[in-house]
N, CA, C, O and CB atoms as a CASP TS submission, in Angstrom:
PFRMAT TS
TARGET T0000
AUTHOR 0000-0000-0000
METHOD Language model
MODEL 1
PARENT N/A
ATOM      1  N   UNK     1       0.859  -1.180   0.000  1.00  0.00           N
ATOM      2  CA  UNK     1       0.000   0.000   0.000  1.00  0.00           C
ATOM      3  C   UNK     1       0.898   1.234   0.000  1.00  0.00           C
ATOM      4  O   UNK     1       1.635   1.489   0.953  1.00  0.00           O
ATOM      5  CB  UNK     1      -0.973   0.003   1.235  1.00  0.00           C
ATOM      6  N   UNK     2       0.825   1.919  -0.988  1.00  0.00           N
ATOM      7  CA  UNK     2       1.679   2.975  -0.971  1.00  0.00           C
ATOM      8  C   UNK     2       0.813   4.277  -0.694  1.00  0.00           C
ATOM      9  O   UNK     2      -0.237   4.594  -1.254  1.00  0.00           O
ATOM     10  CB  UNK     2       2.476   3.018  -2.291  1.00  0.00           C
ATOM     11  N   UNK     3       1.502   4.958   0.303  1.00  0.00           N
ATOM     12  CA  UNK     3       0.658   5.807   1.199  1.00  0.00           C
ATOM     13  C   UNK     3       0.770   7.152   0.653  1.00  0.00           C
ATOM     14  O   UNK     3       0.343   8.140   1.251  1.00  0.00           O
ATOM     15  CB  UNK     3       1.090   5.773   2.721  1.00  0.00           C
ATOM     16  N   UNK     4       1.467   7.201  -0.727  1.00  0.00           N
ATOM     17  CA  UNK     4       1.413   8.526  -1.452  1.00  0.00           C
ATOM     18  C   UNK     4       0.401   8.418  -2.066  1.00  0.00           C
ATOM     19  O   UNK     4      -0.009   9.519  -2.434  1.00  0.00           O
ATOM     20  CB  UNK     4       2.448   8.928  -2.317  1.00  0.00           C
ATOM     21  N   UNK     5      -0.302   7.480  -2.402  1.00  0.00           N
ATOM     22  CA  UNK     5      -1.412   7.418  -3.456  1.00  0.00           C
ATOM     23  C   UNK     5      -2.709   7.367  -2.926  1.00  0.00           C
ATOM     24  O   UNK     5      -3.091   6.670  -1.985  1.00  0.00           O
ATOM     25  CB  UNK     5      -1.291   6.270  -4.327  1.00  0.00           C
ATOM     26  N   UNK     6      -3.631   8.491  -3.884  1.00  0.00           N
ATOM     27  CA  UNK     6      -5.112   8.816  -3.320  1.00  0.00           C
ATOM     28  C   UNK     6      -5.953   7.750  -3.180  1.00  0.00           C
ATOM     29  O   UNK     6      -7.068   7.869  -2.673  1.00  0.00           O
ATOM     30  CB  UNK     6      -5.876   9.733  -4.154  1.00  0.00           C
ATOM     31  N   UNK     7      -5.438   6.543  -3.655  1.00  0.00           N
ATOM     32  CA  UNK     7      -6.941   5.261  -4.147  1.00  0.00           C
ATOM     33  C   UNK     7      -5.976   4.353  -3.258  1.00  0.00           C
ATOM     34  O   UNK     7      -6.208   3.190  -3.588  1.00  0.00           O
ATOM     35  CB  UNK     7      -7.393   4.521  -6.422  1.00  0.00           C
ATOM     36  N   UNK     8      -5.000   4.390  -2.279  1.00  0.00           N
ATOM     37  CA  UNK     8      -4.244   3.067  -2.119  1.00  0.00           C
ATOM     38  C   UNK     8      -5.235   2.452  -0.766  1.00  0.00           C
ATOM     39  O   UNK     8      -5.172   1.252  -0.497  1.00  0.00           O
ATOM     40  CB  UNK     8      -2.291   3.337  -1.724  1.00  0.00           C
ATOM     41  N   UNK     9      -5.964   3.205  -0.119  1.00  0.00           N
ATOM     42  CA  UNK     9      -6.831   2.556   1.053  1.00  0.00           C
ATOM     43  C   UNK     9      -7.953   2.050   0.339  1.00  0.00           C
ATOM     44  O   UNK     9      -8.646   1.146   0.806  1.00  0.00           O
ATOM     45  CB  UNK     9      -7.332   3.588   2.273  1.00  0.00           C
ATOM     46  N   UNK    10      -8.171   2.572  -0.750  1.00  0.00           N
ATOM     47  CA  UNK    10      -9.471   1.889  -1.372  1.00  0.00           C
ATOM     48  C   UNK    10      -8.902   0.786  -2.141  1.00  0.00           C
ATOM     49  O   UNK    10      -9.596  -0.205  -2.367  1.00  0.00           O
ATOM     50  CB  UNK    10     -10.423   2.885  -2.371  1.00  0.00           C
ATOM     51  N   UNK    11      -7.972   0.850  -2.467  1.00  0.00           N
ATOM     52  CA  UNK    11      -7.359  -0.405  -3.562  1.00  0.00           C
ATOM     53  C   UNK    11      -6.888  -1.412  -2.634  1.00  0.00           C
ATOM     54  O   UNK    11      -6.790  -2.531  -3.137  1.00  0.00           O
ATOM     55  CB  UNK    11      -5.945   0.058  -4.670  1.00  0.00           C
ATOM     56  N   UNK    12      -6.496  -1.288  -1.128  1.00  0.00           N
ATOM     57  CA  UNK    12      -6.151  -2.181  -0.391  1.00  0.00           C
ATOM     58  C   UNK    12      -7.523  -2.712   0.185  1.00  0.00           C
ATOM     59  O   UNK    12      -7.614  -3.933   0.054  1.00  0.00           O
ATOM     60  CB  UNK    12      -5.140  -1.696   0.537  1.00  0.00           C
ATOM     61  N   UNK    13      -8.487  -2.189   0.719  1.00  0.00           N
ATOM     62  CA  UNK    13      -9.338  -2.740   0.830  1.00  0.00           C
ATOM     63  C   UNK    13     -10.294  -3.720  -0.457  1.00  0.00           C
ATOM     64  O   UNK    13     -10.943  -4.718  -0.147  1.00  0.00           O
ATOM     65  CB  UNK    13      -9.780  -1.824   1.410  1.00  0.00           C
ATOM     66  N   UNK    14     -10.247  -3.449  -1.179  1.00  0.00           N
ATOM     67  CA  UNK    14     -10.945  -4.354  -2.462  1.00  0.00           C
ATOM     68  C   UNK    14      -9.635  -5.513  -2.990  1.00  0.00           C
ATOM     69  O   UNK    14      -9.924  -6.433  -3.755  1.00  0.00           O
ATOM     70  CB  UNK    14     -11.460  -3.048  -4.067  1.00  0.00           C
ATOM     71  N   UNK    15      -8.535  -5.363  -2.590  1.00  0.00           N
ATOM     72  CA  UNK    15      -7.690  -6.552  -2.421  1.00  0.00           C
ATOM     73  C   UNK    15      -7.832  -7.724  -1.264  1.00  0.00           C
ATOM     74  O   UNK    15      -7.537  -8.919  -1.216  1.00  0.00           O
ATOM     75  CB  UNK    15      -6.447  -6.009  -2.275  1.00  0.00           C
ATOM     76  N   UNK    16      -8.497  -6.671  -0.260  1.00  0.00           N
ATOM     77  CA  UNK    16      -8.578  -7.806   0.816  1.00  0.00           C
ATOM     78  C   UNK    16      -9.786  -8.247   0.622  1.00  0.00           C
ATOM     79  O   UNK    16      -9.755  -9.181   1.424  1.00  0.00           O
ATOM     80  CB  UNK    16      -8.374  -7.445   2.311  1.00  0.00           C
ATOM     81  N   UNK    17     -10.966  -8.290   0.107  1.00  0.00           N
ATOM     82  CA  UNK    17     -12.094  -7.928  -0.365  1.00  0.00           C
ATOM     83  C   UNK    17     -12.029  -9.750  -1.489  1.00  0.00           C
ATOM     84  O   UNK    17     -12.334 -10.926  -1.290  1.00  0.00           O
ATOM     85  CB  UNK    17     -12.033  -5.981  -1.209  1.00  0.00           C
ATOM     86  N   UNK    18     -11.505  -9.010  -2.499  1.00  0.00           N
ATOM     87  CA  UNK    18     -11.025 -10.430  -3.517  1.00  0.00           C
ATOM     88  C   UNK    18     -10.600 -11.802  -2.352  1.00  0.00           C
ATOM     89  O   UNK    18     -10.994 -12.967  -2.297  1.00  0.00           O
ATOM     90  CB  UNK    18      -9.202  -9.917  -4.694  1.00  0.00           C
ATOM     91  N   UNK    19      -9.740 -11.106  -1.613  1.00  0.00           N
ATOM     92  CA  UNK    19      -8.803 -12.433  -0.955  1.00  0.00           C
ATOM     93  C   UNK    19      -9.745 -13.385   0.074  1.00  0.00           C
ATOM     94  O   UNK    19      -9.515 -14.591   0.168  1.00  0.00           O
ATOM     95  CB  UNK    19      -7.329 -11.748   0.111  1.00  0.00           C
ATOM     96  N   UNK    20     -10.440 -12.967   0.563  1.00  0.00           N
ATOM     97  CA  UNK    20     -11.575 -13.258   1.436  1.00  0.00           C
ATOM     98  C   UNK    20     -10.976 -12.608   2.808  1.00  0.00           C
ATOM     99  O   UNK    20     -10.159 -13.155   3.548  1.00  0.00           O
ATOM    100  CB  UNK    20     -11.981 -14.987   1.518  1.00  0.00           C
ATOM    101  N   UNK    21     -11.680 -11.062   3.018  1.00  0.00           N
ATOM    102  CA  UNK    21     -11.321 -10.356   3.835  1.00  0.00           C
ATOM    103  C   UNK    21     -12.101 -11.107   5.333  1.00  0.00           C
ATOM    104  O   UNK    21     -13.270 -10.725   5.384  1.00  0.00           O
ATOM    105  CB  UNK    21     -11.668  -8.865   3.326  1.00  0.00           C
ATOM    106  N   UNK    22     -11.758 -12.017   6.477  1.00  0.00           N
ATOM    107  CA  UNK    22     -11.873 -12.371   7.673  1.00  0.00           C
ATOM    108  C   UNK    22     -13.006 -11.521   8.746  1.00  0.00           C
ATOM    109  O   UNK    22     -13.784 -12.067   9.529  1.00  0.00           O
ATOM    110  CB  UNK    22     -10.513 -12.313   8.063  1.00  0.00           C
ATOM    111  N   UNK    23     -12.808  -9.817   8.482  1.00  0.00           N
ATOM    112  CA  UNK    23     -13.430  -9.574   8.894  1.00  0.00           C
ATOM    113  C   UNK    23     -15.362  -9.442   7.924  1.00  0.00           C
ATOM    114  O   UNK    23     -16.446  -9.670   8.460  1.00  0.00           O
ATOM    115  CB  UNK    23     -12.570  -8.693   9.427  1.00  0.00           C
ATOM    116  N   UNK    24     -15.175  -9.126   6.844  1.00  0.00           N
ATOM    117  CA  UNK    24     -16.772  -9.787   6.241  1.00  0.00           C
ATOM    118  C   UNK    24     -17.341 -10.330   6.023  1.00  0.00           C
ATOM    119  O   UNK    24     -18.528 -10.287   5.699  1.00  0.00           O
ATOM    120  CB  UNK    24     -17.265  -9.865   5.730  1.00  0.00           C
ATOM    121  N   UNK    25     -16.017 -11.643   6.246  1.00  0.00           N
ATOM    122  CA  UNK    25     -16.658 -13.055   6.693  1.00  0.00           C
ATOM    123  C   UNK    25     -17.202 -12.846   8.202  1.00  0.00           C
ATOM    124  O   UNK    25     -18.278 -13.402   8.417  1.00  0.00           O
ATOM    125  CB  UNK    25     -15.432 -14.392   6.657  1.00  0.00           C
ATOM    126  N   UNK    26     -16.700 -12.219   9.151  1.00  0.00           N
ATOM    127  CA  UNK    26     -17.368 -12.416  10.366  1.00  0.00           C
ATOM    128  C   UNK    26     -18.718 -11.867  10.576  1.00  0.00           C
ATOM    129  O   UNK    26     -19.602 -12.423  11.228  1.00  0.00           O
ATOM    130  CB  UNK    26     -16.605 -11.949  11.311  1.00  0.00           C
ATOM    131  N   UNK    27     -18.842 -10.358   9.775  1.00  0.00           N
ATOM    132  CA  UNK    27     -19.825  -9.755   9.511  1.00  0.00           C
ATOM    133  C   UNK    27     -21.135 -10.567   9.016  1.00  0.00           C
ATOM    134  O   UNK    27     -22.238 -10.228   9.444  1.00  0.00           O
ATOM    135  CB  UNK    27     -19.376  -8.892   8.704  1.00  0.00           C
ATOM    136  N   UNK    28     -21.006 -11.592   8.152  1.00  0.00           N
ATOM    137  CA  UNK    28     -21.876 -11.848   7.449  1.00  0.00           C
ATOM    138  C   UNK    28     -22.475 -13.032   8.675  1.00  0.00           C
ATOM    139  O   UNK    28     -23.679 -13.194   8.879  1.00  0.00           O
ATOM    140  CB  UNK    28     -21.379 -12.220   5.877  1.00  0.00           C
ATOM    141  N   UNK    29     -21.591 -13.647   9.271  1.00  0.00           N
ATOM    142  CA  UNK    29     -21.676 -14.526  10.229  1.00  0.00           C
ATOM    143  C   UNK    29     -22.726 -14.302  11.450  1.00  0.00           C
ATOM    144  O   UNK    29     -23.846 -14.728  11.732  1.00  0.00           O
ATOM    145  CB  UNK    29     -20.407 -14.621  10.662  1.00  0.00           C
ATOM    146  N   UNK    30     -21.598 -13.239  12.136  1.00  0.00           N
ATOM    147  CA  UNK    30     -22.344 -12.873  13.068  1.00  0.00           C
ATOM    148  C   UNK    30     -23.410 -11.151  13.116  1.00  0.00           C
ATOM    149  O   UNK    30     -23.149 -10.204  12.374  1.00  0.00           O
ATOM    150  CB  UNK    30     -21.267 -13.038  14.092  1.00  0.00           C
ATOM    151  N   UNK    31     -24.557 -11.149  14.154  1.00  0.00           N
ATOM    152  CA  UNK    31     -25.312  -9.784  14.083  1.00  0.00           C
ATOM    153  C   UNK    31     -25.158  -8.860  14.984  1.00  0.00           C
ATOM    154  O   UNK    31     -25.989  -8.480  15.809  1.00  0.00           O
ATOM    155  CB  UNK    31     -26.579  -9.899  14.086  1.00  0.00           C
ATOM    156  N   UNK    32     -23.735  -8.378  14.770  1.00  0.00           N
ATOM    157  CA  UNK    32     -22.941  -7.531  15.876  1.00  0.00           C
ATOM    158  C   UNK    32     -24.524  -6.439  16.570  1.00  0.00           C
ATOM    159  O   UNK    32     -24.598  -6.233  17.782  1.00  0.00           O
ATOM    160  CB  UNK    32     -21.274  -6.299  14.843  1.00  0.00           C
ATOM    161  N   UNK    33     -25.443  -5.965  15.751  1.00  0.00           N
ATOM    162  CA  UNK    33     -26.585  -5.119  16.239  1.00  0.00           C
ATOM    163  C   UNK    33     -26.820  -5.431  17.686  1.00  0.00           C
ATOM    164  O   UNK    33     -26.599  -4.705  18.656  1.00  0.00           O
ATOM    165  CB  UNK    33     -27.909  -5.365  15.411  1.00  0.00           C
ATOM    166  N   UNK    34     -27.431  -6.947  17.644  1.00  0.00           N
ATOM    167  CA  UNK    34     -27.468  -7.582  19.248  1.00  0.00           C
ATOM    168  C   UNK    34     -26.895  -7.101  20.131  1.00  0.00           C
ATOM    169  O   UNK    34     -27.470  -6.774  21.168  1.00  0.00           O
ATOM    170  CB  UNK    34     -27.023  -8.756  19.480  1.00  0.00           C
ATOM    171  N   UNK    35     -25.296  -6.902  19.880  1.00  0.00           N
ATOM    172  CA  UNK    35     -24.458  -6.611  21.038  1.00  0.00           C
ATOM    173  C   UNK    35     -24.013  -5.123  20.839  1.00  0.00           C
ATOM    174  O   UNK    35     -22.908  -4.658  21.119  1.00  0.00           O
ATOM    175  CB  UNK    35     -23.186  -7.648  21.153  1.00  0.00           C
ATOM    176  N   UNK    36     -25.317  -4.326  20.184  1.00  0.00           N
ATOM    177  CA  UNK    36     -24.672  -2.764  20.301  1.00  0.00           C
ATOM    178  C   UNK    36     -25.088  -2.414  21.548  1.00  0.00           C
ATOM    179  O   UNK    36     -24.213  -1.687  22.018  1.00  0.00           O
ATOM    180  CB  UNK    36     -25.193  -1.571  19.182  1.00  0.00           C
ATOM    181  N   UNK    37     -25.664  -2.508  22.050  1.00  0.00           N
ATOM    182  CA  UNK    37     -27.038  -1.896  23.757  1.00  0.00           C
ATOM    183  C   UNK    37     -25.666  -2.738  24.671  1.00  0.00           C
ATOM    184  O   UNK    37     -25.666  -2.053  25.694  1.00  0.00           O
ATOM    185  CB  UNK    37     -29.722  -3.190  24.047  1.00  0.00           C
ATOM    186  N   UNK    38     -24.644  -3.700  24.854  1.00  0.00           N
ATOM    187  CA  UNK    38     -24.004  -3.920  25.590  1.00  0.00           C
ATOM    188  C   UNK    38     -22.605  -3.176  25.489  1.00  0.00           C
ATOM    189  O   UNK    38     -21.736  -2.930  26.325  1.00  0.00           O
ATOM    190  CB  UNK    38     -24.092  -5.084  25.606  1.00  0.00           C
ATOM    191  N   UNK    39     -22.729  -2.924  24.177  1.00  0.00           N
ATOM    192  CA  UNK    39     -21.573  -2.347  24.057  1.00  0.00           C
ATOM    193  C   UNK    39     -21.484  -0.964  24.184  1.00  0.00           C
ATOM    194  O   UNK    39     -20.564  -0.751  24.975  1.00  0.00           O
ATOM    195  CB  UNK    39     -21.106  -2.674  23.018  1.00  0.00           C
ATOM    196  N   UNK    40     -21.933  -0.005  23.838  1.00  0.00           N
ATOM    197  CA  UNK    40     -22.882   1.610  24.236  1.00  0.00           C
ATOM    198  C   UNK    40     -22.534   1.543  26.108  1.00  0.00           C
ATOM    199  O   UNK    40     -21.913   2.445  26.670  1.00  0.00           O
ATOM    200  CB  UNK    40     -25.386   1.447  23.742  1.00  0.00           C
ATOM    201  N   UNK    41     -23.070   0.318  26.835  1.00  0.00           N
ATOM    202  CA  UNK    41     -23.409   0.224  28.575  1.00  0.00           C
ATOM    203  C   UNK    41     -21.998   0.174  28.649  1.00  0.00           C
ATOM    204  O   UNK    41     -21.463   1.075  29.295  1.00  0.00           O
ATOM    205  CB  UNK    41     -24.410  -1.249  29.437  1.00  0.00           C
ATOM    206  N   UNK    42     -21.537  -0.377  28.314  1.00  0.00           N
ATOM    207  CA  UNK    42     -19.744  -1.622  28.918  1.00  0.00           C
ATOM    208  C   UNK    42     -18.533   0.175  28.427  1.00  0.00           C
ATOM    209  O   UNK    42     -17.621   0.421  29.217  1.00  0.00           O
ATOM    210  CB  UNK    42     -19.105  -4.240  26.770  1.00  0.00           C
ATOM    211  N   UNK    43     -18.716   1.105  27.242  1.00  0.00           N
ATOM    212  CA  UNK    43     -17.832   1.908  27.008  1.00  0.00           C
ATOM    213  C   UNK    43     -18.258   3.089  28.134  1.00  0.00           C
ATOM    214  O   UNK    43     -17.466   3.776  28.779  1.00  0.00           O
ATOM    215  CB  UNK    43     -17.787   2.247  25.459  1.00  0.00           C
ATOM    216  N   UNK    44     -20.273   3.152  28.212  1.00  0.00           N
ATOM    217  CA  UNK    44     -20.147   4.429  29.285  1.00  0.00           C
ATOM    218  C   UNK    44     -19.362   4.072  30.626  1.00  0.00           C
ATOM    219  O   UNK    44     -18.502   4.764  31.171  1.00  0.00           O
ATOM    220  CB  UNK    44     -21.722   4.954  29.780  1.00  0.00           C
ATOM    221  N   UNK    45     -19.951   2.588  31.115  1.00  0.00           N
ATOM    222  CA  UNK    45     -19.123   2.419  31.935  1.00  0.00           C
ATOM    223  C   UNK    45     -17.439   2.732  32.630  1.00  0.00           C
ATOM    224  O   UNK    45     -16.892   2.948  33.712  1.00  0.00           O
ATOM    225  CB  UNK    45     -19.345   1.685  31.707  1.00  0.00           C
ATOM    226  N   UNK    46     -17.076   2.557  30.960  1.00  0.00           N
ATOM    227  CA  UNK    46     -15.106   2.835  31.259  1.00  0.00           C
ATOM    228  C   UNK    46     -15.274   4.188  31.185  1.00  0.00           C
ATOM    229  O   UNK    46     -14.496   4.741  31.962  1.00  0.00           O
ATOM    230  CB  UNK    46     -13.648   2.205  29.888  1.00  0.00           C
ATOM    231  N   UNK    47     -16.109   5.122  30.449  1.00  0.00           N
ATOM    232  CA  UNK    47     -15.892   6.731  30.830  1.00  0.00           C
ATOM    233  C   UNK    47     -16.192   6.822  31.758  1.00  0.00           C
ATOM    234  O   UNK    47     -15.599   7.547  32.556  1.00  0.00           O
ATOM    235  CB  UNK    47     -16.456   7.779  30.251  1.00  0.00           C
ATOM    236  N   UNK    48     -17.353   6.057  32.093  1.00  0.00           N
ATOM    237  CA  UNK    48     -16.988   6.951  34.298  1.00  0.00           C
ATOM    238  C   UNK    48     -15.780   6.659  34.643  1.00  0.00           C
ATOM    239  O   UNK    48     -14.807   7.387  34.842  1.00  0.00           O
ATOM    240  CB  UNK    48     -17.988   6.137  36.056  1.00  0.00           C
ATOM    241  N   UNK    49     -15.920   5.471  34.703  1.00  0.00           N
ATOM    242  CA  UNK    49     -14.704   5.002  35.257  1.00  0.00           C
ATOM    243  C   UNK    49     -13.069   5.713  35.279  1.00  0.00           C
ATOM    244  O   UNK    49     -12.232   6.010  36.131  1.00  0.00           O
ATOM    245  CB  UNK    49     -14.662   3.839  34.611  1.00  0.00           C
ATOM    246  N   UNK    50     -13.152   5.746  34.404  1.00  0.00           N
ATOM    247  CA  UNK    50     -12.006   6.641  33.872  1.00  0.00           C
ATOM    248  C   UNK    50     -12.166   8.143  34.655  1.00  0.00           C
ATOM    249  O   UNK    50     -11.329   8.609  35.429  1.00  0.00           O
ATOM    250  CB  UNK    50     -12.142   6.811  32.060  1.00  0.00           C
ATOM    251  N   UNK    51     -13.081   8.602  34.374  1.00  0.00           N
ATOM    252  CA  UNK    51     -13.750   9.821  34.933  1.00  0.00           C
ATOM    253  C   UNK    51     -13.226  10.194  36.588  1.00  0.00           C
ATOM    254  O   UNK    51     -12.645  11.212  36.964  1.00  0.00           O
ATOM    255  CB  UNK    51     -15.467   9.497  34.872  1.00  0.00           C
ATOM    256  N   UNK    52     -13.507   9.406  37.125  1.00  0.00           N
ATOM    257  CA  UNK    52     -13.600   8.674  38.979  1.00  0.00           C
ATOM    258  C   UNK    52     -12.077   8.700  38.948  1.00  0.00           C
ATOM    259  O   UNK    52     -11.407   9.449  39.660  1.00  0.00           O
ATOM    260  CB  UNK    52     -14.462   6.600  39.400  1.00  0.00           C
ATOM    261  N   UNK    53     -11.621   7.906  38.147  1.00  0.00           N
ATOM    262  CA  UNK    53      -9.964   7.979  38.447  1.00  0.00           C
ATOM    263  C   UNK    53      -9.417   9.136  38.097  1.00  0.00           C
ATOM    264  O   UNK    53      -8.820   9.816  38.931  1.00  0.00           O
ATOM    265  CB  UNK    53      -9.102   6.961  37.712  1.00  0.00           C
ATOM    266  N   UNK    54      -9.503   9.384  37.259  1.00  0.00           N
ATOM    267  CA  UNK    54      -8.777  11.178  37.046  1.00  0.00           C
ATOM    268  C   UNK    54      -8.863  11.881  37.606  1.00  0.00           C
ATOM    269  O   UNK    54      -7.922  12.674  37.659  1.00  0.00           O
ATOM    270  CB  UNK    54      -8.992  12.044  36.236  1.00  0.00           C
ATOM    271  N   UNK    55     -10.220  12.138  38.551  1.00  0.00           N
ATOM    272  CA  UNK    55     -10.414  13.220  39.440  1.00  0.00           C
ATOM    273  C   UNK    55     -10.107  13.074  41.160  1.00  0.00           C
ATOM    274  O   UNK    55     -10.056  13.906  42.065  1.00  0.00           O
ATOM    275  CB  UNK    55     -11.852  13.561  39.193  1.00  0.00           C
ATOM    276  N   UNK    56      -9.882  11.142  41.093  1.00  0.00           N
ATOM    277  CA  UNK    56      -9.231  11.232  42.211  1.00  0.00           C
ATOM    278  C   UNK    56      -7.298  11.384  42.546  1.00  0.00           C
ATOM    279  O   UNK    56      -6.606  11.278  43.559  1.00  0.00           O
ATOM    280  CB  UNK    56      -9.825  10.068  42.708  1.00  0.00           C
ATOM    281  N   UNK    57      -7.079  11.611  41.413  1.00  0.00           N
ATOM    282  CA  UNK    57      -5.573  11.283  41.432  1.00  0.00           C
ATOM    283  C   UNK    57      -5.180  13.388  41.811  1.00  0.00           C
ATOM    284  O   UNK    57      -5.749  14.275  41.173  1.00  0.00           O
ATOM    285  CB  UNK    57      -4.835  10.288  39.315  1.00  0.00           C
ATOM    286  N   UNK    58      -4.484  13.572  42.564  1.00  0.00           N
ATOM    287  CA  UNK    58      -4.138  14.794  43.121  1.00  0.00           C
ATOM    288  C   UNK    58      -3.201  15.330  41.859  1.00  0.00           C
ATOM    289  O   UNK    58      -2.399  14.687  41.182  1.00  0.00           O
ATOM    290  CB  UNK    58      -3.376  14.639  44.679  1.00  0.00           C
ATOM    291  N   UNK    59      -3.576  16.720  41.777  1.00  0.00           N
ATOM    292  CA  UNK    59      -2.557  17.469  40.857  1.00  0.00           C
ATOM    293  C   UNK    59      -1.523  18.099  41.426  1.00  0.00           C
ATOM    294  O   UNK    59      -1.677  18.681  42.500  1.00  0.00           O
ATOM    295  CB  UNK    59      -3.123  18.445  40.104  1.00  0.00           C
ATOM    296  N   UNK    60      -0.805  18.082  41.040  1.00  0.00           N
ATOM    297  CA  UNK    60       0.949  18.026  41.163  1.00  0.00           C
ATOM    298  C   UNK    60       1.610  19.223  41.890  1.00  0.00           C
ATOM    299  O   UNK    60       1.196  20.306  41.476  1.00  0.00           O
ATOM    300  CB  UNK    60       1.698  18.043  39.594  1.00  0.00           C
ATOM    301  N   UNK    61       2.178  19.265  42.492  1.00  0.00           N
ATOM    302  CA  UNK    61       2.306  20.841  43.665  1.00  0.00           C
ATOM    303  C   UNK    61       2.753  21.148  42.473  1.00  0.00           C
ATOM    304  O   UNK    61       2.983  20.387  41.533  1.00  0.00           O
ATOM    305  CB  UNK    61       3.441  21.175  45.364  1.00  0.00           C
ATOM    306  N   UNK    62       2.942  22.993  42.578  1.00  0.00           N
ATOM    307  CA  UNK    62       3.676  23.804  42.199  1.00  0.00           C
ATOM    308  C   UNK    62       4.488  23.881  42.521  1.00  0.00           C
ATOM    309  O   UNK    62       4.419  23.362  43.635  1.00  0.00           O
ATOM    310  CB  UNK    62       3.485  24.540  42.159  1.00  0.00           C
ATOM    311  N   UNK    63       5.538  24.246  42.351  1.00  0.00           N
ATOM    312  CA  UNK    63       6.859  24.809  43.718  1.00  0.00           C
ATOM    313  C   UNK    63       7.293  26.220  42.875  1.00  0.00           C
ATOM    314  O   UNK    63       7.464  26.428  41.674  1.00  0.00           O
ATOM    315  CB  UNK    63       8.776  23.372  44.006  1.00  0.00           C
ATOM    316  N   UNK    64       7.394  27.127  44.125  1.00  0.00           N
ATOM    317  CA  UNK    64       7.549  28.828  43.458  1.00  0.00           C
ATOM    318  C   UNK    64       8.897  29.322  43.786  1.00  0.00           C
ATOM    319  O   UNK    64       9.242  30.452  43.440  1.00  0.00           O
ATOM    320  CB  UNK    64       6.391  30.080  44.195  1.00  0.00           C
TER
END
């Protein structure tokens, strides 16, 4: 994939596409939709989370 060229993400994808790209095989497989409402819950979750930790961690003295 040569990353100077305007079509090389589109030309790499329709290569992987021909080759039997793994992930549209999984797509076709499975109905990721099902697991959007868990997945939406499980990411707000890590933003609190994340959230809770950042604001408990103390900011850094100054020294003058």
């Amino acid at each position: 994939m040569d990353p100077k060229s305007l079509f090389s993400l589109n030309d790499h994808l329709e290569m992987l596409s021909r080759h039997g790209d793994p992930l549209e095989v999984l797509e076709r497989t499975v109905d990721f939709e099902c697991f959007q409402a868990w997945l939406i819950e499980g990411w707000a979750m890590a933003m609190a989370a994340k959230a809770v930790v950042s604001r408990s961690i103390p900011p850094p003295c100054s020294r003058s």
